[in-house]
C-alpha positions as CSV (number, residue, x, y, z in Angstrom):
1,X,105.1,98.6,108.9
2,X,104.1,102.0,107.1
3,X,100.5,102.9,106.1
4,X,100.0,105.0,103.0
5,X,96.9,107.4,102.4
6,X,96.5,109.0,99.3
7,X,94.6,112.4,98.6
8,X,93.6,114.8,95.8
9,X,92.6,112.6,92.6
10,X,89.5,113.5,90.9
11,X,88.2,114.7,87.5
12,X,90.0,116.9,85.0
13,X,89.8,118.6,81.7
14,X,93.0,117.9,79.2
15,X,95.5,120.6,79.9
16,X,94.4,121.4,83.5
17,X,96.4,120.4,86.9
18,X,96.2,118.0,89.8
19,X,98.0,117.4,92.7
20,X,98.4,114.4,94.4
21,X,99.2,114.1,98.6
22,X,100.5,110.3,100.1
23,X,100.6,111.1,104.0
24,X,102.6,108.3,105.4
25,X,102.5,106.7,109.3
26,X,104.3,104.3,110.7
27,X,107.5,103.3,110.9
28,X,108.3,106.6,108.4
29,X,111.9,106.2,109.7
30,X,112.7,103.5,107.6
31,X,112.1,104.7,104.0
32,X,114.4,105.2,101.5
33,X,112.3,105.7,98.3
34,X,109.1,107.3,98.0
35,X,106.9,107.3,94.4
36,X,104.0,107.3,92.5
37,X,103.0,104.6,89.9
38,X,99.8,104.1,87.8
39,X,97.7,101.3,86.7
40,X,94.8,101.6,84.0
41,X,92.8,98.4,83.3
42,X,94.5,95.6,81.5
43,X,97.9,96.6,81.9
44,X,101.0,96.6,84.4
45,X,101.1,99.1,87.2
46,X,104.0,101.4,85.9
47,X,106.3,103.6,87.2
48,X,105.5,107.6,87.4
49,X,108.4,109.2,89.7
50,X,110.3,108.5,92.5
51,X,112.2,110.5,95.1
52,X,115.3,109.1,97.3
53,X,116.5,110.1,100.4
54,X,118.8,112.4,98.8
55,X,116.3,114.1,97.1
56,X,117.1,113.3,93.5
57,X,114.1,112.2,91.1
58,X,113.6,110.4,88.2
59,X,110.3,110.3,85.6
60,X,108.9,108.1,83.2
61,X,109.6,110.2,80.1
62,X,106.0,110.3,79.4
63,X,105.7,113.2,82.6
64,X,108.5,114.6,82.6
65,X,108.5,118.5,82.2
66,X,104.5,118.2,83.5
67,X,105.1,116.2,86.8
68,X,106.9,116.8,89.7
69,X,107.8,114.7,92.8
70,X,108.5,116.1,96.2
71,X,108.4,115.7,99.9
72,X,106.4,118.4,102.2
73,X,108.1,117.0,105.3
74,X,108.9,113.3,106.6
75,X,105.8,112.2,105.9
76,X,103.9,113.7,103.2
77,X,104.6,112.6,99.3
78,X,103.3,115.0,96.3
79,X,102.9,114.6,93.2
80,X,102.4,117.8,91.1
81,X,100.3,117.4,87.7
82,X,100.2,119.9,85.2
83,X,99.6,119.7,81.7
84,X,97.4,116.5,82.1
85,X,96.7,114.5,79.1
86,X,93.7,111.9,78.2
87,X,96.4,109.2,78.6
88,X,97.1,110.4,81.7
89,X,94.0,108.8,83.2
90,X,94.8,106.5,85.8
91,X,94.2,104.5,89.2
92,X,97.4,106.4,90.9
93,X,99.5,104.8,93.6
94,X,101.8,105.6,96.6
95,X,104.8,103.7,97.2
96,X,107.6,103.7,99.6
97,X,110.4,100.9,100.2
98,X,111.9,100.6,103.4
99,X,115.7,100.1,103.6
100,X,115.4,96.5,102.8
101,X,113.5,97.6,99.6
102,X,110.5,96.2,101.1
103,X,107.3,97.8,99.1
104,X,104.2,99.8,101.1
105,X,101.4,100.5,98.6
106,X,98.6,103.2,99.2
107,X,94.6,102.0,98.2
108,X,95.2,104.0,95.1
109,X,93.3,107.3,94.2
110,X,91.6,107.5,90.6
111,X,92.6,110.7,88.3
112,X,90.6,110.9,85.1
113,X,91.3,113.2,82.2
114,X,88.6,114.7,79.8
115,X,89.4,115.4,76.4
């Protein structure tokens, strides 16, 4: 089992920054994948960026060049927002999957995005 807390959503004008913090606990030793996806009413929760093991990343090609993924340490997750657009505005989630790509989800944190 892993237990995912997220941290650092909030309110934003467009342009400005955010960054988001997943602290993970648990059984942290069997993660292979750790990401962020969002969610805004009505539609499917959708991928945002992802870091392996390895520590190669991918984006949806809406962030890339504004967002960046990375790991502080074994169990801490960020998510780096700059540039933020109105479209932007999202519930934000953590994810990890474990080795048998089982999926952990955080509660979710909202980030909103004034024009």
């Amino acid at each position: 089992q892993v237990q995912l807390v997220e941290s650092g959503g909030g309110l934003v004008q467009a342009g400005g920054s955010l960054r988001l913090s997943c602290t993970a606990s648990g059984s942290i030793s069997t993660i292979v994948e750790r990401g962020w996806y969002r969610q805004t009413p009505g539609k499917r929760r959708e991928l945002v960026a992802v870091i392996n093991g390895d520590g190669s990343t991918r984006y949806d090609d809406s962030v890339k060049g504004r967002f960046s993924i990375s790991r502080d340490n074994s169990k801490i997750t960020v998510l780096q927002m700059d540039s933020l657009k109105p479209e932007d505005t999202a519930v934000y989630y953590c994810n990890v999957k474990n080795r048998h790509y089982f999926n952990y989800w955080g509660q979710g944190t909202q980030v909103t995005v004034s024009s």
